[in-house]
N, C-alpha and C positions, 0 to 999 in steps of 0.2 A: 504494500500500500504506500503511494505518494505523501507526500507529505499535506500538496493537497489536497488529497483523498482525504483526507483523514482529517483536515482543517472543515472542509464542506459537509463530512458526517455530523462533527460538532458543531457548528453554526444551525446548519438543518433541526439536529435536536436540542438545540436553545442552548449552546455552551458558548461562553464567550474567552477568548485568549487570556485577557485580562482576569477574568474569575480562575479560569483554569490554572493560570502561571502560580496565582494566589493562593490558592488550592496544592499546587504541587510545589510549592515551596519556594519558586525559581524568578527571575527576571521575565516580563513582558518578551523582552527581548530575547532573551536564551528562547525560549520556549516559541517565540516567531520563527526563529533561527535556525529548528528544530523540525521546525512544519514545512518548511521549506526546499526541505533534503527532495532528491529523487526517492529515497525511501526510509521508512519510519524505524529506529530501532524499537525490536520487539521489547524493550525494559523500559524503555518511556510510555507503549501504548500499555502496559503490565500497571505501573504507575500509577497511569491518566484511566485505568480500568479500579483502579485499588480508590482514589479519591472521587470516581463520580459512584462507586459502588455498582459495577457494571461488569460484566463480562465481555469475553471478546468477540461474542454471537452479537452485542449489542453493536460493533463495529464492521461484522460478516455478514449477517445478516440480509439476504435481499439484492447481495451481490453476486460472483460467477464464483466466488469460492464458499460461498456459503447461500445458496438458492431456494431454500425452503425456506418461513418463517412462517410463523405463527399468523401473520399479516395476509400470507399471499399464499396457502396451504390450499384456500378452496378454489383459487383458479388457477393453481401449477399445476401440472400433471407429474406427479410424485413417481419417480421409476419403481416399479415392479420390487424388483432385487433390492431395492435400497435395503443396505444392510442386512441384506441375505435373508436369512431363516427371521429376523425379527423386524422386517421389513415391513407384515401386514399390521401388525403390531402397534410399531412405531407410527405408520401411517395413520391408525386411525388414532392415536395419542395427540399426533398434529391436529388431526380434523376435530378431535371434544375441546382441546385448546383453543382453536378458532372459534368455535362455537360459542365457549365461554367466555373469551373477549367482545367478542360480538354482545355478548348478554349484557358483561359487565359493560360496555360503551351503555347500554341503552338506560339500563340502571342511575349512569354518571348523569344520564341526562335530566331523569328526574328532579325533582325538588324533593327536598328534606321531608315536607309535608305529605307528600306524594307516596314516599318510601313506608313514611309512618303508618300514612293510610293503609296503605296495602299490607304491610307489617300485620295489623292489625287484623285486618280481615282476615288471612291465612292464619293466623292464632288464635283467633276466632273462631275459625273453624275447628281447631283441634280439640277446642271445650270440651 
């Protein structure tokens, strides 16, 4: 990954240089200086994965080295063999994941009020 690459994943998901530099301890500047490379060493994206509390699917994710995600599961066509014997598996592990972000999006949407309500009513019913 370019340096970049890796500048425009974090912008994209709301990170800014300056939080970040702040965050990893380092200069504005080092950390520009950084982003900049034709390629990222893997202990700084280790680092910048350790302070935003992220992994490094958070940075693969949705690209050509990592093409499945949780995001884009129900319209990629998942290979057959993906990981062999635990392939059908996994496959359907992505797709209740999808599902459930999905859910949980609509949930977020709600109001507090909304939540309560319906809280209620399903508890309701369990009298």
């Amino acid at each position: 990954m370019t340096g970049q690459e890796l500048k425009n994943i974090l912008n994209k998901k709301g990170y800014k240089v300056s939080t970040l530099s702040q965050m990893l301890g380092m200069s504005q500047q080092n950390l520009s200086r950084s982003l900049s490379n034709d390629s990222v060493k893997t202990d700084l994206l280790e680092k910048i994965c350790d302070v935003i509390d992220k992994d490094m699917f958070f940075f693969y994710g949705g690209t050509k080295y990592l093409p499945y995600t949780t995001s884009n599961i129900n319209t990629q066509t998942v290979p057959k063999n993906l990981y062999d014997e635990q392939g059908a598996e996994l496959r359907d592990c992505y797709k209740q994941i999808a599902i459930l972000e999905e859910r949980l999006k609509e949930l977020n949407q709600l109001s507090s009020s909304q939540v309560n309500s319906n809280l209620n009513k399903k508890t309701g019913n369990l009298k």
